[in-house]
N, C-alpha and C positions, 0 to 999 in steps of 0.2 A: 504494500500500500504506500502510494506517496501521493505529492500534491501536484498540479499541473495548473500553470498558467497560459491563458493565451490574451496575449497585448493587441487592443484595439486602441492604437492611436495612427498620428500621421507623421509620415516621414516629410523631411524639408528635402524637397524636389534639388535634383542637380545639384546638390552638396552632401556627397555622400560622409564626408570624414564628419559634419554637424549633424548625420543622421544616427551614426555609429556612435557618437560622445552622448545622443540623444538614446535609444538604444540602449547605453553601458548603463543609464539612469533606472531605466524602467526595468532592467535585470534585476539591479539593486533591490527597486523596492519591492517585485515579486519575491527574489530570493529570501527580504524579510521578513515576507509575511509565510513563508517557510514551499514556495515550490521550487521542486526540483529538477522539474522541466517545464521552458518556456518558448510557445509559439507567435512569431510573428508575421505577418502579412505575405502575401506574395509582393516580389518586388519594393519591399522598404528600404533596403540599400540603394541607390539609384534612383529609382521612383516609378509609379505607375503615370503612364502619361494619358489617361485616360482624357478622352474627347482629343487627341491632338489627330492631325491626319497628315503631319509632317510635308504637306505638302505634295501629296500625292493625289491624283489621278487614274484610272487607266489609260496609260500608253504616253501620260506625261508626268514628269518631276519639275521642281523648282528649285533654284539658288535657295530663296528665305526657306524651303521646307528641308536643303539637304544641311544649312545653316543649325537648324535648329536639332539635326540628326546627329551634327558632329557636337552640340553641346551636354545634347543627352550622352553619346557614348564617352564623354570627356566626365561626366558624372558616373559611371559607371565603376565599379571595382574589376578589380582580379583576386583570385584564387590565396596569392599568398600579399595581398597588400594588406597596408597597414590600417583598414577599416578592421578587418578579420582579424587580423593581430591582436588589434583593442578588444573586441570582442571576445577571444580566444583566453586574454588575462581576466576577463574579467571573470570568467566562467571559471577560474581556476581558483582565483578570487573567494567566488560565492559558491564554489562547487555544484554548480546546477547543468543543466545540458541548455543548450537553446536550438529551435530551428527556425532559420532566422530566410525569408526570403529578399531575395539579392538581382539586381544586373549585373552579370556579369560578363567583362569584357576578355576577349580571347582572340589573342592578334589582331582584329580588323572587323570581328562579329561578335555581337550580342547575345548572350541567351539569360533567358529568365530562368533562373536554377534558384535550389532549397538548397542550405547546407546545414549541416548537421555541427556544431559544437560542443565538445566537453572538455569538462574540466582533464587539466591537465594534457590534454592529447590534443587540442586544437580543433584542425578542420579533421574531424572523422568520420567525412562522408559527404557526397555532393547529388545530386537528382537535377538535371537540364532535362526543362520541359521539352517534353517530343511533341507537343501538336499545338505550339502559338495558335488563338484564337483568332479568326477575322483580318483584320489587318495590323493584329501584335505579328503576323508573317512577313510584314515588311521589316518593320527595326528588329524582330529577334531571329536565329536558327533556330535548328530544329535540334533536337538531343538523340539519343541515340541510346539503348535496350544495354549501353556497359556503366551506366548511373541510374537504374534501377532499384540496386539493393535494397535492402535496409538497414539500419544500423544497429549492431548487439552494444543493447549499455545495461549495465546493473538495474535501472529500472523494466527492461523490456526490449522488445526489438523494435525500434521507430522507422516508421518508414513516412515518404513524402509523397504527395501525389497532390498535382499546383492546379488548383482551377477547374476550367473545363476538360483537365484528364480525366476528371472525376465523372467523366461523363461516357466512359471508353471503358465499358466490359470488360475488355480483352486485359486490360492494362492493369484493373481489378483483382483480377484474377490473379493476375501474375502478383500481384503483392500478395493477396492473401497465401499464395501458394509458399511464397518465402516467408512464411512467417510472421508476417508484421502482426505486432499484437498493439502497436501507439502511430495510430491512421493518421499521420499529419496533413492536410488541407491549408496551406494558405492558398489562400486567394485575393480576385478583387470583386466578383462578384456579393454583388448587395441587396438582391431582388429577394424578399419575401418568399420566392421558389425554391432559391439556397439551401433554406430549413431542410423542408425534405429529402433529398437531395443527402444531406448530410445520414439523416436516422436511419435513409437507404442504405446506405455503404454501412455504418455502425452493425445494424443486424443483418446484411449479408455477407459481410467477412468477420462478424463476431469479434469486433477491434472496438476500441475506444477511438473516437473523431476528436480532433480539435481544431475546430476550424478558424482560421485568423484572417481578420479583411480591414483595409483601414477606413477610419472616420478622419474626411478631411475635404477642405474648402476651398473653393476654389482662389481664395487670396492667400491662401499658404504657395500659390505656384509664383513663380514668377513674371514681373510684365510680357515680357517676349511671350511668354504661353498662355497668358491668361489673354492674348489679342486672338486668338482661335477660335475663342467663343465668343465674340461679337458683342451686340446687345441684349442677347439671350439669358444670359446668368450674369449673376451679383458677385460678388467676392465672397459674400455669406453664405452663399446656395453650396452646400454639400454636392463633391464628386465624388466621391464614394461614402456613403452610409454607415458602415460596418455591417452589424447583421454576425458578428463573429459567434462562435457558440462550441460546447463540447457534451460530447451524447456518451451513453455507455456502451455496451456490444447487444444490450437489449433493448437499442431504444430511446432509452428514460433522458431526458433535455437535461445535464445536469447544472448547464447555467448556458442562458443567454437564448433567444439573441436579443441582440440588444444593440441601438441606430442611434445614428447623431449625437456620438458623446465618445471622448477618451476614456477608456479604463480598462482595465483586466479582471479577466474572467478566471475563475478558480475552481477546480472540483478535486476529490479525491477520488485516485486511481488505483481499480484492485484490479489487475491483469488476468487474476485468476477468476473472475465473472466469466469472460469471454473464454477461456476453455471450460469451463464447467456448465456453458448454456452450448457448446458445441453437442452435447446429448442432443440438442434438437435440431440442430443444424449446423454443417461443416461443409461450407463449400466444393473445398477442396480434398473432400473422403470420404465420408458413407452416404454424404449427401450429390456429388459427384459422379456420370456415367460415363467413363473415361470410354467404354465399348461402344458409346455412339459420338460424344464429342471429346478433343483434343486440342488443346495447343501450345504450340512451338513457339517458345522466343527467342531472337537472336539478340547475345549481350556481347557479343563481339563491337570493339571499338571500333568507327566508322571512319575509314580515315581516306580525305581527298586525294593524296598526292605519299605516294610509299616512294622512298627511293632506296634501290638496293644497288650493293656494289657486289661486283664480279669477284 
């Protein structure tokens, strides 16, 4: 049994090292109030640039839209910068795990990935989204079936699944099948639908969900992006809601959701609910017809350009 936090707040757009010092806070005060794992949003590091359309078209691009592409990836992290770094101490710090979602940057492209943190070990463990939604296909890549896994920590095995993956069976399955007993969901989705959505996955792979989405306004962005939206919204008017929440493997809402406000969410986590409601259902084994359906995943790294020498 432990405690589990999931952070609905907003990240400060295209300043990722003010969103990470921002971040090391809200660790803190979770950690105080005694949890040992803590989720946050998809895309908090970086930022979610919802409503932007960079400038895009079919079949034409712009100066100002690829302008404002190079400042978003100039807000982006990497893998071993020193946003993660901070993060990485603090978690050693406070001894809690966090999954924190991030942009991250990787030579010349984007992808929106979860990473996994724990104390003492750093980054153990990363998850790039494989199916960008809509036109997140423009500014991010795709991931690839070798960031997958899930991650074994003393509390459980936590796995990530960003968004509208959580909308992909296949991909489902494949967690359940490795084991994830700590279903982490960030997202940015904030629709009312979400909910469901969430208690689905909870009682079909017998996992604990914690789903994390930010609450934030459209004057937290800055000028250059907040001219995207014209006269249509306000600086007050919320772009993303939250709607964050965390269920149990049976279902039961154990906090949240909960719109239009910063704060964390908290419940207590027994791992052992979720195998001991597997008597009534186990996706992935008595409940399972492996003689009529089947599938294959490939977690082979995906790689553009191999170069071998003679």
């Amino acid at each position: 049994m432990f405690k589990a936090a999931v952070v609905q707040a907003s990240s400060v757009p295209f300043e990722p090292q003010k969103t990470a010092e921002k971040a090391a806070g809200l660790i803190r005060t979770a950690a105080g109030e005694g949890a040992s794992l803590i989720v946050f949003p998809e895309a908090f590091l970086g930022g979610y640039p919802k409503g932007s359309a960079f400038g895009t078209v079919v079949g034409r691009r712009t100066d100002i839209g690829r302008a404002h592409f190079r400042r978003y990836m100039e807000g982006a992290v990497t893998l071993d910068g020193p946003e993660l770094a901070l993060l990485g101490e603090v978690c050693a710090e406070t001894g809690v795990h966090v999954v924190m979602g991030v942009i991250e940057r990787m030579g010349r492209t984007l992808y929106c990935t979860s990473v996994t943190l724990a104390p003492g070990a750093g980054l153990a463990g990363f998850h790039r989204k494989l199916m960008p939604t809509g036109q997140e296909r423009i500014i991010w890549g795709f991931g690839d079936g070798s960031t997958i896994a899930p991650v074994d920590s003393p509390l459980g095995r936590i796995g990530s699944v960003i968004c509208w993956e959580n909308y992909m069976p296949a991909f489902r399955q494949a967690m359940y099948a490795q084991g994830t007993e700590i279903y982490c969901a960030p997202t940015a989705d904030d629709r009312a639908s979400w909910a469901p959505t969430m208690i689905h996955v909870a009682l079909e792979g017998r996992v604990h969900v914690l789903s994390a989405c930010q609450a934030i306004r459209l004057g937290e962005y800055p000028p250059f992006y907040r001219e995207d939206f014209g006269m249509q919204a306000a600086d007050e008017d919320y772009l993303m809601r939250g709607g964050s929440m965390i269920v149990s493997p049976l279902g039961e809402v154990l906090a949240g959701p909960v719109f239009d406000t910063e704060t964390i969410l908290y419940a207590d986590i027994d791992t052992g609910i979720g195998r001991a409601s597997n008597v009534d259902f186990d996706v992935c084994g008595h409940y399972s017809r492996p003689d009529i359906f089947s599938l294959t995943v490939n977690t082979t790294p995906m790689q553009p350009v191999t170069f071998v020498a003679d």
